[in-house]
Each structure stands twice: as structure tokens, then as C-alpha cells.
C-alpha positions in Angstrom: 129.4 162.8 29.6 126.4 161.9 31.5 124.0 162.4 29.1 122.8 158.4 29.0 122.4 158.2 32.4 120.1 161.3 32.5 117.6 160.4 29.8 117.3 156.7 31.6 116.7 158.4 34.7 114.1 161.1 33.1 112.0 158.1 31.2 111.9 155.6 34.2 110.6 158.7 36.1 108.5 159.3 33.5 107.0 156.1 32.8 106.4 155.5 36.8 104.5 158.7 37.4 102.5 158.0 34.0 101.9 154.2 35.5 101.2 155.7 39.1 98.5 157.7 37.1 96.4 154.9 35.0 96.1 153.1 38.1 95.1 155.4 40.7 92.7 157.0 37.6 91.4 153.0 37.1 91.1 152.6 40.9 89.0 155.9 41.4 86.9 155.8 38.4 85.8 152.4 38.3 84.7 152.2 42.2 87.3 149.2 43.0 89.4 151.7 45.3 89.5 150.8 49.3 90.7 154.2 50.5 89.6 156.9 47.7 90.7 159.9 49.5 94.4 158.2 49.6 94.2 157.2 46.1 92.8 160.4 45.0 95.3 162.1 47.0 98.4 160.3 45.0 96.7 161.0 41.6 96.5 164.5 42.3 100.2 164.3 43.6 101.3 162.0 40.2 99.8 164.7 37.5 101.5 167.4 39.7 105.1 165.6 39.7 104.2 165.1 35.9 103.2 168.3 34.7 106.4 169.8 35.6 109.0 167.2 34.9 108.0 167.2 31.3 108.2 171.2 31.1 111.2 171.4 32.6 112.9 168.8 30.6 111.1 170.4 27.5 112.9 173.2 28.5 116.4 172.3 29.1 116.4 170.0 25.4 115.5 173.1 24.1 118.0 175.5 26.1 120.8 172.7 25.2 120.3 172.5 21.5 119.4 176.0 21.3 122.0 178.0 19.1 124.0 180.8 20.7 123.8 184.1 19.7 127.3 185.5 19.5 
């Protein structure tokens, strides 16, 4: 079905917010950032996309493989 598709499109999600995170986080933290309320402000933004997208995919693997009672 479209199973392929889906799991390309969750890890390149995945991967760009974790990206998007390490370099706003190298930015901030080291002192090299021009506009540190902007880059703060798209950290906060990355971890909050991230935090979710992993639950709710940890979710639905679980709900698919999960065994139905009859």
C-alpha cells in the first residue's frame, strides 16, 4: 500500500526537525547567533514539532501491529 512512502516521509521529517535542532541549539549556545530571539524562537518551535511526531508515530506502529482482541 503506502506504507514506503509514509516511513520516507516520517524520517526526512524527522531527521530535518532533529537537524533544525543541533543548529539552532549550536547557534544559541555558543554566542555565534545574529538574531537569538529568532533562533531561540525556531528551537523552541523544532523540539515542539518533535516531541509529538515521535509519540504519535510511536503510537500508531504500536496501534497497527497491535493484535486484536476478538
Amino acid at each position: 500500500m503506502l506504507w514506503v512512502p509514509m516511513v520516507i516521509m516520517l524520517v526526512v521529517t524527522l531527521v530535518a526537525l532533529t537537524l533544525t535542532i543541533a543548529s539552532k541549539t549550536q547557534l544559541v549556545v555558543g554566542g555565534t547567533s545574529a538574531k537569538v530571539a529568532g533562533d531561540c524562537l525556531q528551537l523552541v518551535f523544532a523540539v515542539a514539532l518533535f516531541v509529538p511526531g515521535v509519540t504519535v508515530a510511536f503510537q500508531g506502529i504500536r496501534k497497527i501491529f497491535q493484535k486484536e482482541v476478538a
